[in-house]
Biopython code that builds the backbone (N, CA, C, O; Angstrom):
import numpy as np
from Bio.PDB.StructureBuilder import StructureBuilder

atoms = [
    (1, "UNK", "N", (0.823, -1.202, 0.000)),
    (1, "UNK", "CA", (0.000, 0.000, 0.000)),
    (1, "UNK", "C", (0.863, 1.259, 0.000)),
    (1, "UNK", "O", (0.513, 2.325, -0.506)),
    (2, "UNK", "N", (2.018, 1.034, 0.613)),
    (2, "UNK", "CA", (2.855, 2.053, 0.682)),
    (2, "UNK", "C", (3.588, 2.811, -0.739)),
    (2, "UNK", "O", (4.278, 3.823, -0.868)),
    (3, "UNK", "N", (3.003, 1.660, -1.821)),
    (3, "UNK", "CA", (3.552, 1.916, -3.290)),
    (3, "UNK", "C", (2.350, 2.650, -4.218)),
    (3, "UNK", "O", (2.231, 3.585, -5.010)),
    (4, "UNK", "N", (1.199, 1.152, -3.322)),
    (4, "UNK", "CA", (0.033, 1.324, -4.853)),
    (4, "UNK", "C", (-0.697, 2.845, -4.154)),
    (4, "UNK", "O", (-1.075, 3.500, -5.125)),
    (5, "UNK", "N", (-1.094, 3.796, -2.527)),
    (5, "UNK", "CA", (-1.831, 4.096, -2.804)),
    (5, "UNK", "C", (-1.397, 5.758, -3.068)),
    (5, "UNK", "O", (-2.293, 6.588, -3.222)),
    (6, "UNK", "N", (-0.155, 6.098, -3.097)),
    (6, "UNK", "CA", (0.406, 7.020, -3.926)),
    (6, "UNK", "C", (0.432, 7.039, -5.556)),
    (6, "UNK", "O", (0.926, 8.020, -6.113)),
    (7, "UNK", "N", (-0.052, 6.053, -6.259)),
    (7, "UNK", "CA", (-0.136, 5.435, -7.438)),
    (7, "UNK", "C", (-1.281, 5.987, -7.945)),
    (7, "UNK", "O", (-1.530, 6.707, -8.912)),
    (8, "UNK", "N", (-2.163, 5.291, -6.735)),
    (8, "UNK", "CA", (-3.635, 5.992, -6.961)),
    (8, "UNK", "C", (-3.723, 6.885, -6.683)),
    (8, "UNK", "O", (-4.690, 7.317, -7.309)),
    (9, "UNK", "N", (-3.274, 7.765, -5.968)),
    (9, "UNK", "CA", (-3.477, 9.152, -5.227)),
    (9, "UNK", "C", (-2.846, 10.323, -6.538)),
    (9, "UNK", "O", (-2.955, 11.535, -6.724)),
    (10, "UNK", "N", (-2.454, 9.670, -6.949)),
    (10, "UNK", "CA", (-1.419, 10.556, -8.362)),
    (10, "UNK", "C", (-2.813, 10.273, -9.678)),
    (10, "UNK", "O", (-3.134, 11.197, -10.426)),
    (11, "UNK", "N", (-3.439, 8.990, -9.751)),
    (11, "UNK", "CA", (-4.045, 9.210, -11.028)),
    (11, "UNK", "C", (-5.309, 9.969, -10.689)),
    (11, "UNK", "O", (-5.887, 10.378, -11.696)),
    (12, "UNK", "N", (-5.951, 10.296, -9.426)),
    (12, "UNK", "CA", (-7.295, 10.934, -9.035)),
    (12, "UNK", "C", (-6.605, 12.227, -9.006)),
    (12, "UNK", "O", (-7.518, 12.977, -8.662)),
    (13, "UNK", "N", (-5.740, 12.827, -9.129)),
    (13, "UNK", "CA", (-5.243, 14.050, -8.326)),
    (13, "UNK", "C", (-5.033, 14.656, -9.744)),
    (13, "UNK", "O", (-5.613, 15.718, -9.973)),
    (14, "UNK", "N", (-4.047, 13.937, -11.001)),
    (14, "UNK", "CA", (-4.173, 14.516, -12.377)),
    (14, "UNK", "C", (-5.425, 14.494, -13.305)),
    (14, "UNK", "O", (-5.636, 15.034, -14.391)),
    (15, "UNK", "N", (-6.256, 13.610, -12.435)),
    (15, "UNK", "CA", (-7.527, 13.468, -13.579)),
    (15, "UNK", "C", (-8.288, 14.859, -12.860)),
    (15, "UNK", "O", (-8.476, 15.823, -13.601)),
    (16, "UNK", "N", (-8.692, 14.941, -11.503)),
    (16, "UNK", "CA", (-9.112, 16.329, -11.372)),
    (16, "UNK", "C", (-8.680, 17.289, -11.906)),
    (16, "UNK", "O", (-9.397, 18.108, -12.480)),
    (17, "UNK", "N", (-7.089, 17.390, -11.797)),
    (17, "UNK", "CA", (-6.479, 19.122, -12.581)),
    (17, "UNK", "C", (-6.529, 18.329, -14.468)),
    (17, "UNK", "O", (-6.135, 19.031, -15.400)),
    (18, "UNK", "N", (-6.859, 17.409, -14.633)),
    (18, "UNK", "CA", (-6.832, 17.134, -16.251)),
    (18, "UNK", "C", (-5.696, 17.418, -16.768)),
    (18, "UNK", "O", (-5.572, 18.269, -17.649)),
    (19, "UNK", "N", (-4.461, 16.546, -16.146)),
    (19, "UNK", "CA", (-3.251, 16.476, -16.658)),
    (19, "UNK", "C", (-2.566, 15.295, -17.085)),
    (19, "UNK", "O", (-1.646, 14.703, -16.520)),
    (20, "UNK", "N", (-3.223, 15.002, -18.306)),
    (20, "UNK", "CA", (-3.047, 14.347, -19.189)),
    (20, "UNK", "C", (-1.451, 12.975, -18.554)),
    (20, "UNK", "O", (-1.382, 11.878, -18.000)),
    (21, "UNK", "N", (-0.384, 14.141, -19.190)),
    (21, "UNK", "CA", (1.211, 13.661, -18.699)),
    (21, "UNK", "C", (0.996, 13.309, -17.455)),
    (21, "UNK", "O", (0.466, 12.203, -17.348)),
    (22, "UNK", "N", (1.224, 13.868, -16.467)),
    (22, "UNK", "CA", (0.738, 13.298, -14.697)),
    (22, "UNK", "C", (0.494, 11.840, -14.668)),
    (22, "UNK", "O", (1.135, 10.907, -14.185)),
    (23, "UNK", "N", (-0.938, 11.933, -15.511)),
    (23, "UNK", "CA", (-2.406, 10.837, -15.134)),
    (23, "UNK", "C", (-1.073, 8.927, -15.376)),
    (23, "UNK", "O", (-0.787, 7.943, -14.694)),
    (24, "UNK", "N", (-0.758, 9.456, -16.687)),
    (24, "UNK", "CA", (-0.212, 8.175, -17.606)),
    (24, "UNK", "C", (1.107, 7.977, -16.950)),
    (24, "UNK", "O", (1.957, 7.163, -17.309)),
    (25, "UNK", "N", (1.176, 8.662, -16.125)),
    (25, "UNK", "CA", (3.459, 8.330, -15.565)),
    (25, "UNK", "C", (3.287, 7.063, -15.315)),
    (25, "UNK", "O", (4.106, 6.564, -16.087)),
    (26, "UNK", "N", (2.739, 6.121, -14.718)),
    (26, "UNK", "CA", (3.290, 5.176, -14.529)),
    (26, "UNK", "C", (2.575, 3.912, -14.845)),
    (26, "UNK", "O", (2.679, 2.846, -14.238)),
    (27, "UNK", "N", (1.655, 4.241, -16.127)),
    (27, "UNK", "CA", (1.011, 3.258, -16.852)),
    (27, "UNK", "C", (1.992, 2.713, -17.750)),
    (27, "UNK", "O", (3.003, 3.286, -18.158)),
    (28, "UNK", "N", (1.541, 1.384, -18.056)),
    (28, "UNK", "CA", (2.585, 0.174, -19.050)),
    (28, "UNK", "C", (1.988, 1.049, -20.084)),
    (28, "UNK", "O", (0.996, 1.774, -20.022)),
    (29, "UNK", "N", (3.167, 0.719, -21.458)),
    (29, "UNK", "CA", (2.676, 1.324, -22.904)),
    (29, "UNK", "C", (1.538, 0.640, -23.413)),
    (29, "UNK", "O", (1.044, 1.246, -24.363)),
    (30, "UNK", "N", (1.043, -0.248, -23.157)),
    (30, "UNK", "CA", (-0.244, -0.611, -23.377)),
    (30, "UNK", "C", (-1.489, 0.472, -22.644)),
    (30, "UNK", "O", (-2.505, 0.388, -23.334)),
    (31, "UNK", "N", (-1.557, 0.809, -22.234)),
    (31, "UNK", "CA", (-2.199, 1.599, -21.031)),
    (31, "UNK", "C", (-2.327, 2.881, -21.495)),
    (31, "UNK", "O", (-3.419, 3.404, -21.718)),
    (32, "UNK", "N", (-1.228, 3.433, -21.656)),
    (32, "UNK", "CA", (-0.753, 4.521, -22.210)),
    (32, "UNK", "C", (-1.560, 4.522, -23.894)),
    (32, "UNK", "O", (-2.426, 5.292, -24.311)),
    (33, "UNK", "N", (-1.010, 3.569, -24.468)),
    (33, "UNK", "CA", (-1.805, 3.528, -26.034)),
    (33, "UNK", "C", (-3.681, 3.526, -26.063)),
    (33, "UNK", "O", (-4.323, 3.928, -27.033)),
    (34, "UNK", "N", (-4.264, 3.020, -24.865)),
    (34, "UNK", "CA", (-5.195, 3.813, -24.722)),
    (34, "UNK", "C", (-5.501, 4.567, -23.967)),
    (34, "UNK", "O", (-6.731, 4.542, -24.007)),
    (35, "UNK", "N", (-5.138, 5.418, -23.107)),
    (35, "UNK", "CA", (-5.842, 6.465, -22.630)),
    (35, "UNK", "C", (-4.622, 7.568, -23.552)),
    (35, "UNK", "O", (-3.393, 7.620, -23.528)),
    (36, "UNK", "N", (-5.551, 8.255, -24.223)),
    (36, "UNK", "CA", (-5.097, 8.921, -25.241)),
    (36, "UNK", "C", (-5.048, 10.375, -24.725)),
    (36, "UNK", "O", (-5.951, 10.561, -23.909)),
    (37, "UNK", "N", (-4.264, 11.492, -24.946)),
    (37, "UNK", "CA", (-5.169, 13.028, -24.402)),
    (37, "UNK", "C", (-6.275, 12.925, -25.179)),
    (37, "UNK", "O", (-6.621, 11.821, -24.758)),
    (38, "UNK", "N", (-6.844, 13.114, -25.729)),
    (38, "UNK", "CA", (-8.179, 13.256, -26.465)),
    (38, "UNK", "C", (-9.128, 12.717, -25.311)),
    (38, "UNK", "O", (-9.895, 13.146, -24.449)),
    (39, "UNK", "N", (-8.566, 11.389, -25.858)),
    (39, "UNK", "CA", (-9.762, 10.176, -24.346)),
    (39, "UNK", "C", (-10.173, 10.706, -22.956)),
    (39, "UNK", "O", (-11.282, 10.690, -22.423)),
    (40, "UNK", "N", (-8.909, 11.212, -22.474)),
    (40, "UNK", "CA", (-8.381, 11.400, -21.216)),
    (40, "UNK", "C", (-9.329, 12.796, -21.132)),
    (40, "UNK", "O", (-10.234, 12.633, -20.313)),
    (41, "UNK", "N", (-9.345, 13.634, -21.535)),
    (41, "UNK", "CA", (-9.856, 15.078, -21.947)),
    (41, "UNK", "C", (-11.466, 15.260, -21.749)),
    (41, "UNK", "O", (-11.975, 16.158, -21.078)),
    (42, "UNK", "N", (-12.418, 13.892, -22.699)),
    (42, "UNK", "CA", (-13.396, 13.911, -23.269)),
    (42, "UNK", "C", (-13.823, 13.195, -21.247)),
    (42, "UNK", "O", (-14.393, 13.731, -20.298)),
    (43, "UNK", "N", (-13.253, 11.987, -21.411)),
    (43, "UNK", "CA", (-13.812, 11.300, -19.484)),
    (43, "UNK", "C", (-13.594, 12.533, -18.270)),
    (43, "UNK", "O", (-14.186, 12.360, -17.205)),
    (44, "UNK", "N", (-12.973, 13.433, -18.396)),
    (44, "UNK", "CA", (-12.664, 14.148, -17.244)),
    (44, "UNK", "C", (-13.325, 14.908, -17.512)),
    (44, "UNK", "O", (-13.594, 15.529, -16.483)),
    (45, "UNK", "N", (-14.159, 15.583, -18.891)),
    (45, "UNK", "CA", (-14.995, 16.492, -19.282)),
    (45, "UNK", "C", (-16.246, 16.102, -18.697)),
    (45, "UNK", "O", (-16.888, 16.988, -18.134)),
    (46, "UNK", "N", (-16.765, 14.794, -18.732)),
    (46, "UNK", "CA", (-17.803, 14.393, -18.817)),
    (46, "UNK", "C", (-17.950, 13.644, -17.663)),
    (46, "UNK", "O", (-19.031, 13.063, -17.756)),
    (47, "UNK", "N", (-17.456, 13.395, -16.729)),
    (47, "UNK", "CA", (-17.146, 13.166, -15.325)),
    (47, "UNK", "C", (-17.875, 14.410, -14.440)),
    (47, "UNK", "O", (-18.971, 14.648, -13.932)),
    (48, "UNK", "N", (-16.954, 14.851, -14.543)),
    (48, "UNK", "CA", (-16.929, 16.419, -13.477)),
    (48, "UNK", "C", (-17.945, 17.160, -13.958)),
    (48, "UNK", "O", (-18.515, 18.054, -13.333)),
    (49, "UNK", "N", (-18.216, 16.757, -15.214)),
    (49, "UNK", "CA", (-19.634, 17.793, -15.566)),
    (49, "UNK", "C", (-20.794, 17.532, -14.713)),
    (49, "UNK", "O", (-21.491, 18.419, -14.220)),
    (50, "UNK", "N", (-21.080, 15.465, -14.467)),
    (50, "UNK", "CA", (-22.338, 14.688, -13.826)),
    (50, "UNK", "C", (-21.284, 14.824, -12.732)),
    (50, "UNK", "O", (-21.828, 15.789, -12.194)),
    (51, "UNK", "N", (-20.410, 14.654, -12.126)),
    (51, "UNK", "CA", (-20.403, 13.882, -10.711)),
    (51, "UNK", "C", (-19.753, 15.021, -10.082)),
    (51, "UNK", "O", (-20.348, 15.203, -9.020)),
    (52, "UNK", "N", (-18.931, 15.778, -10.203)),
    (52, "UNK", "CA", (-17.974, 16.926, -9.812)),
    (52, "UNK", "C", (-16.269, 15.855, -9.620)),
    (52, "UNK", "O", (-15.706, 15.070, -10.384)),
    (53, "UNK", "N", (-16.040, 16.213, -8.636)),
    (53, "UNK", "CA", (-14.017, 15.309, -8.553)),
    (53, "UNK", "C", (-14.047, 14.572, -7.468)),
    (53, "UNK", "O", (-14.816, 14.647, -6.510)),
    (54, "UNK", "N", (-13.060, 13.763, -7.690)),
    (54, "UNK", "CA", (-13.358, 12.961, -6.543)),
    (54, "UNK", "C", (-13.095, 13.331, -4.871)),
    (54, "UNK", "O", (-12.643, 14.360, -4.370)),
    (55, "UNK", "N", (-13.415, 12.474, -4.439)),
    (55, "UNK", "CA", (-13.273, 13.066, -2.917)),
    (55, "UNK", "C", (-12.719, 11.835, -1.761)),
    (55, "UNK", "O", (-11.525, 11.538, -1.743)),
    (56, "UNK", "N", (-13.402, 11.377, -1.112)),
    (56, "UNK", "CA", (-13.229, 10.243, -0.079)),
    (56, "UNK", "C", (-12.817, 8.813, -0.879)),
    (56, "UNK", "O", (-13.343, 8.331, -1.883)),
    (57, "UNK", "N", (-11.868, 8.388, -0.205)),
    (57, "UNK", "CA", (-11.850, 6.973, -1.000)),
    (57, "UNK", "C", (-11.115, 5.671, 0.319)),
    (57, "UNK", "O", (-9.995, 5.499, 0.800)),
    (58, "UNK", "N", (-12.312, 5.071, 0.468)),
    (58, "UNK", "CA", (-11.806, 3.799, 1.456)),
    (58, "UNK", "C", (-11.453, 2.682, 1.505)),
    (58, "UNK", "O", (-12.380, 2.049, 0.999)),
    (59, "UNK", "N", (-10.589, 1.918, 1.834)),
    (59, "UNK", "CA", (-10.088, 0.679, 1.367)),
    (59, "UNK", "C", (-10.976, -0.237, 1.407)),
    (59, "UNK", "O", (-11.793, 0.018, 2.291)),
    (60, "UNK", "N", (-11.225, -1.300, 0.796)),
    (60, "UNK", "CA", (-11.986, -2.671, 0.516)),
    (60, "UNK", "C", (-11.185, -3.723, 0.291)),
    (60, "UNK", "O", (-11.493, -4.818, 0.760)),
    (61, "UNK", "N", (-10.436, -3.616, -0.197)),
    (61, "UNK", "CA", (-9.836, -4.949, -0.396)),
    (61, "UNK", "C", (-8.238, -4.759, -1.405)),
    (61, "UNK", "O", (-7.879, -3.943, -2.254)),
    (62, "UNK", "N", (-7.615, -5.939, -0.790)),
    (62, "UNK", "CA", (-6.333, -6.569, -1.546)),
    (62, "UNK", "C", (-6.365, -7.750, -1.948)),
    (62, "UNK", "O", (-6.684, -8.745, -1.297)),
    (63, "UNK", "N", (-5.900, -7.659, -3.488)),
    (63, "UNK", "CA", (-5.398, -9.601, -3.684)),
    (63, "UNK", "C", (-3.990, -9.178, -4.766)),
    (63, "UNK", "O", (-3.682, -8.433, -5.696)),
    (64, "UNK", "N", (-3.560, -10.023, -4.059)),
    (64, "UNK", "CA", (-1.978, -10.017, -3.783)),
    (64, "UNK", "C", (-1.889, -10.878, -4.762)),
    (64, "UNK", "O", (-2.902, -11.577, -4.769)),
    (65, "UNK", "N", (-0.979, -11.225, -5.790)),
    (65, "UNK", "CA", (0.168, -12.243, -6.157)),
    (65, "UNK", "C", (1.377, -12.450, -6.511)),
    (65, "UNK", "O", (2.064, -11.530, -6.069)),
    (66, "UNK", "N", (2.115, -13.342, -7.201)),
    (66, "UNK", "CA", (3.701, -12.979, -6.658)),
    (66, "UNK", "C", (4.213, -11.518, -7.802)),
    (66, "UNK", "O", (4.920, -10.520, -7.661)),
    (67, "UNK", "N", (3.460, -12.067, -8.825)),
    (67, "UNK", "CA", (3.456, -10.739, -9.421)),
    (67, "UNK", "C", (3.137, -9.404, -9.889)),
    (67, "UNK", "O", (3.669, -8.592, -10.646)),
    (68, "UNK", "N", (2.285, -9.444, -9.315)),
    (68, "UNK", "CA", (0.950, -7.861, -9.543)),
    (68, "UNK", "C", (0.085, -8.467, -8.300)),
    (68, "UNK", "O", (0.098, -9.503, -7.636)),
    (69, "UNK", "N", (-0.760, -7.122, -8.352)),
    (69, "UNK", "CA", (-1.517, -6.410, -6.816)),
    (69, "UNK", "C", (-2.824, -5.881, -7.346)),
    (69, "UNK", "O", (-2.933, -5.114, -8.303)),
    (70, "UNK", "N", (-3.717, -6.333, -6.684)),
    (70, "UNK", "CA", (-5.375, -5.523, -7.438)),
    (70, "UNK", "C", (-5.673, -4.965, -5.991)),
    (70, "UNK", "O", (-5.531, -5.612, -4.953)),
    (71, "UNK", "N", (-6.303, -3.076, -6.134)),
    (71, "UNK", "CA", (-6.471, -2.545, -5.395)),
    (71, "UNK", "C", (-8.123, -2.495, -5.542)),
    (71, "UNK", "O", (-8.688, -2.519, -6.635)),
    (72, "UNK", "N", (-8.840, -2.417, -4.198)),
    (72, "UNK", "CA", (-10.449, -1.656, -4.450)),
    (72, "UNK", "C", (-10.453, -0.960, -3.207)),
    (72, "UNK", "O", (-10.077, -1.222, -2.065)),
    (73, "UNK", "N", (-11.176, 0.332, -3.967)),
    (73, "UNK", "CA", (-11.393, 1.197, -2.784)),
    (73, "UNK", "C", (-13.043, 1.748, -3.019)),
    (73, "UNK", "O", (-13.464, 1.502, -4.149)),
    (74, "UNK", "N", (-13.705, 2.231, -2.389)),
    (74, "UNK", "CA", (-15.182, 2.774, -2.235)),
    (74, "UNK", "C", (-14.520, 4.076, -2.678)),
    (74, "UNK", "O", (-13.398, 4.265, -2.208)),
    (75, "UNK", "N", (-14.993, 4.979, -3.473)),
    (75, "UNK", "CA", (-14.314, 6.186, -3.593)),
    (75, "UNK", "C", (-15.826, 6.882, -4.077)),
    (75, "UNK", "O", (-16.657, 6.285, -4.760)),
    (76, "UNK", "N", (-15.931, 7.881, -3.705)),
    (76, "UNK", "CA", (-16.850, 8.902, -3.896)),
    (76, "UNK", "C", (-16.600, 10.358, -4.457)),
    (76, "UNK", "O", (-15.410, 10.664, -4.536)),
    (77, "UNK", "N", (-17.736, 11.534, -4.957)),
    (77, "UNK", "CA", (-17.465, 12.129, -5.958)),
    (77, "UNK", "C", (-17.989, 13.775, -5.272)),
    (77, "UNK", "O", (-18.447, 13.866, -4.133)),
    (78, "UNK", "N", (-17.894, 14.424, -5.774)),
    (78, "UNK", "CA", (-18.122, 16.240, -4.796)),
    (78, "UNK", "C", (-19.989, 15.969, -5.094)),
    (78, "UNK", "O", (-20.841, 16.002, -4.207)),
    (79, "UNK", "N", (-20.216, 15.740, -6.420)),
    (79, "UNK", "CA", (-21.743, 16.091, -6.480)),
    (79, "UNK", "C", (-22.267, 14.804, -6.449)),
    (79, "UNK", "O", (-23.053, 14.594, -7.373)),
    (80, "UNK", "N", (-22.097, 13.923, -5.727)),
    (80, "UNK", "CA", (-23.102, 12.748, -5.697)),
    (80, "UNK", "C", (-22.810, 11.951, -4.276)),
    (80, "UNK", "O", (-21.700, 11.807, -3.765)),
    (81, "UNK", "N", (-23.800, 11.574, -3.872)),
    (81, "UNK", "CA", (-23.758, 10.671, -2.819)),
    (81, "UNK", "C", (-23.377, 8.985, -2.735)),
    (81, "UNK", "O", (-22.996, 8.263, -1.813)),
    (82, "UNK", "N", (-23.774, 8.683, -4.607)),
    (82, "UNK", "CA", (-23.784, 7.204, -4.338)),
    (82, "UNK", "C", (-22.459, 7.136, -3.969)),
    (82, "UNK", "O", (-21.821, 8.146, -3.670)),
    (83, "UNK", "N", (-21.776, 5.501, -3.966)),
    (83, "UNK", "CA", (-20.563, 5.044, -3.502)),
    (83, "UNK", "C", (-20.209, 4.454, -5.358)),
    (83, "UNK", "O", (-21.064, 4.304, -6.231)),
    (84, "UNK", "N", (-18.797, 4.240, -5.480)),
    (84, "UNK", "CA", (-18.285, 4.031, -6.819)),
    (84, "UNK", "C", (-17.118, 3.286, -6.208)),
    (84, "UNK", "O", (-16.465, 3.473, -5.182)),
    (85, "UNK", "N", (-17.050, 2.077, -7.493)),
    (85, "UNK", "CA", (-15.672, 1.267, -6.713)),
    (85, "UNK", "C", (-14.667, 2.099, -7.520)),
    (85, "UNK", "O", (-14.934, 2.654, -8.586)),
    (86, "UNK", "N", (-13.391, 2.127, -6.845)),
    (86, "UNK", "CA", (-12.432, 2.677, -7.648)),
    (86, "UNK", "C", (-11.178, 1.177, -7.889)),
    (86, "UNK", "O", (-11.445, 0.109, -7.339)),
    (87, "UNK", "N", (-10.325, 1.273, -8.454)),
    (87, "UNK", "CA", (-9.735, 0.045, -8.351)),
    (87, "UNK", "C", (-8.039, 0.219, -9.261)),
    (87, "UNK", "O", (-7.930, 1.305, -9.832)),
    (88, "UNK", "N", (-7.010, -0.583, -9.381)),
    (88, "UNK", "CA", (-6.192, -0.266, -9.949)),
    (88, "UNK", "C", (-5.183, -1.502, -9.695)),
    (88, "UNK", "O", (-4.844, -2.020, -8.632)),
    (89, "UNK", "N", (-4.838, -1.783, -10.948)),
    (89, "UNK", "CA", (-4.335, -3.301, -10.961)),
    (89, "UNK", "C", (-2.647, -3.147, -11.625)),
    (89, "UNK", "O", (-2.236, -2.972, -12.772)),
    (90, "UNK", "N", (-2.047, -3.285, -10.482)),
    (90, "UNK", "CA", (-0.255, -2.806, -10.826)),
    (90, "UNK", "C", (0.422, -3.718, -10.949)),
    (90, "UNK", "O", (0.542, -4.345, -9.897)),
    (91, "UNK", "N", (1.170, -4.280, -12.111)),
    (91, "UNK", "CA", (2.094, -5.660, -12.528)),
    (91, "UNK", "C", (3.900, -5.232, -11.924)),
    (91, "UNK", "O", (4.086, -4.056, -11.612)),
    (92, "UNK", "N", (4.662, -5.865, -11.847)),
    (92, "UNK", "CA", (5.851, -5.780, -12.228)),
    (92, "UNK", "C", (6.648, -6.483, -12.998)),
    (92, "UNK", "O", (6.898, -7.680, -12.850)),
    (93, "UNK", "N", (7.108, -5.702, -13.915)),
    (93, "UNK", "CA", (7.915, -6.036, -15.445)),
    (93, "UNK", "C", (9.309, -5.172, -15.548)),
    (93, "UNK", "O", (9.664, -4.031, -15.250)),
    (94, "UNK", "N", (9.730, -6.001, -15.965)),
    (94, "UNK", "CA", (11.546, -5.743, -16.184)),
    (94, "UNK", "C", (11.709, -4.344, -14.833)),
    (94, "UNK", "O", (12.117, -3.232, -15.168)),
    (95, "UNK", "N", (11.315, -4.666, -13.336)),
    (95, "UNK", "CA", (11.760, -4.496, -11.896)),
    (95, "UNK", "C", (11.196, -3.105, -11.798)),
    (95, "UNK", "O", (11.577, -2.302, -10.946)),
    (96, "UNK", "N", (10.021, -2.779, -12.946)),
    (96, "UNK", "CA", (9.653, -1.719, -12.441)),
    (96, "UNK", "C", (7.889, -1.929, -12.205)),
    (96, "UNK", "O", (7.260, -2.725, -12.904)),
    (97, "UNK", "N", (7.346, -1.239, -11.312)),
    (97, "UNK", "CA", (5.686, -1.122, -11.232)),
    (97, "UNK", "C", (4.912, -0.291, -12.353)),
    (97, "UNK", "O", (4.972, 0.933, -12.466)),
    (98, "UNK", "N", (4.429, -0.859, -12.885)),
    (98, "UNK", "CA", (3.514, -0.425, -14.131)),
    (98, "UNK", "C", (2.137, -0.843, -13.406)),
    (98, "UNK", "O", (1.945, -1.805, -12.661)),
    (99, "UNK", "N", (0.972, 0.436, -13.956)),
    (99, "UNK", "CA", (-0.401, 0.418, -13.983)),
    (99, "UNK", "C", (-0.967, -0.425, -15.117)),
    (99, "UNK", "O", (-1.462, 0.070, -16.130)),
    (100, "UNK", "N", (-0.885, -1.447, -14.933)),
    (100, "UNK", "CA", (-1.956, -2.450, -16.484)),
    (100, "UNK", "C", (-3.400, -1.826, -16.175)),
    (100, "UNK", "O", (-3.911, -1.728, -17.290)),
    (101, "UNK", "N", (-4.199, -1.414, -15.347)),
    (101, "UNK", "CA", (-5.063, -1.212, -15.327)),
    (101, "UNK", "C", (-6.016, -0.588, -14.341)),
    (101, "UNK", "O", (-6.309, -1.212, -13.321)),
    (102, "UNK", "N", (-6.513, 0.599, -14.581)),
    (102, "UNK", "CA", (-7.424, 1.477, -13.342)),
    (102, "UNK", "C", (-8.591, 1.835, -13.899)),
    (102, "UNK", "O", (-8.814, 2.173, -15.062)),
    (103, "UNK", "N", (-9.433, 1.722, -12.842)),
    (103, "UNK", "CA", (-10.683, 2.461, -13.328)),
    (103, "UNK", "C", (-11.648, 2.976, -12.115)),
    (103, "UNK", "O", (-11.533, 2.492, -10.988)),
    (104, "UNK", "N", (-12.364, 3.733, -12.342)),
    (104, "UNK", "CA", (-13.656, 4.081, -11.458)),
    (104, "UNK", "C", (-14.964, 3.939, -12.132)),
    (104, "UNK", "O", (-15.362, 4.611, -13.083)),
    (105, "UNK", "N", (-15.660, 2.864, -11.450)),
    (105, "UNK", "CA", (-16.961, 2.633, -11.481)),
    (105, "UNK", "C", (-18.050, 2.468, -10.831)),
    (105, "UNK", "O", (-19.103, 2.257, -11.435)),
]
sb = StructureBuilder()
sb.init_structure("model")
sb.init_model(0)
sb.init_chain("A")
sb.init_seg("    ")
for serial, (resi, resn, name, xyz) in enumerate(atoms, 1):
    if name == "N":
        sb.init_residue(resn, " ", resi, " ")
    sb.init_atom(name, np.array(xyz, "f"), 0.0, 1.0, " ", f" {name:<3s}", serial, name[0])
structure = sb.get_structure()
């Protein structure tokens, strides 16, 4: 946690200010090849328009394996009450931590 939730704390923190470079630092080039600026631009447009930015986010769960880590957290939004899982799934490849995969839903 001491890795992944600065990981996460970096991709909620550039998707609020909509900084594209920030968001992708430490996504694998797969990752990177899709979240595009365009992409990245159009979800943070259309996010914050319905929900506002994010806000609270609480742990739920870890599953561990010898090689990658899946995070879930309850994470919530400025203009809405429901609850949204947030989540973020970090591999390690040639000794570095790459994001294969995040999302909020």
């Amino acid at each position: 946690m001491a890795i992944v939730s600065p990981m996460m704390d970096n991709l909620m923190q550039a998707s609020t200010e909509r900084d594209h470079a920030r968001h992708i630092r430490d996504f694998s080039d797969n990752m990177k090849a899709i979240v595009t600026k365009e992409n990245f631009d159009q979800q943070c447009q259309e996010y914050q328009e319905r929900l506002g930015v994010f806000t609270d986010r609480v742990l739920v769960g870890i599953f561990k394996k010898k090689k990658d880590v899946r995070v879930f957290w309850k994470q919530w939004y400025s203009k809405s009450d429901d609850e949204y899982l947030a989540f973020i799934h970090v591999m390690k490849r040639d000794g570095k931590l790459e994001v294969v995969n995040a999302s909020v839903s």
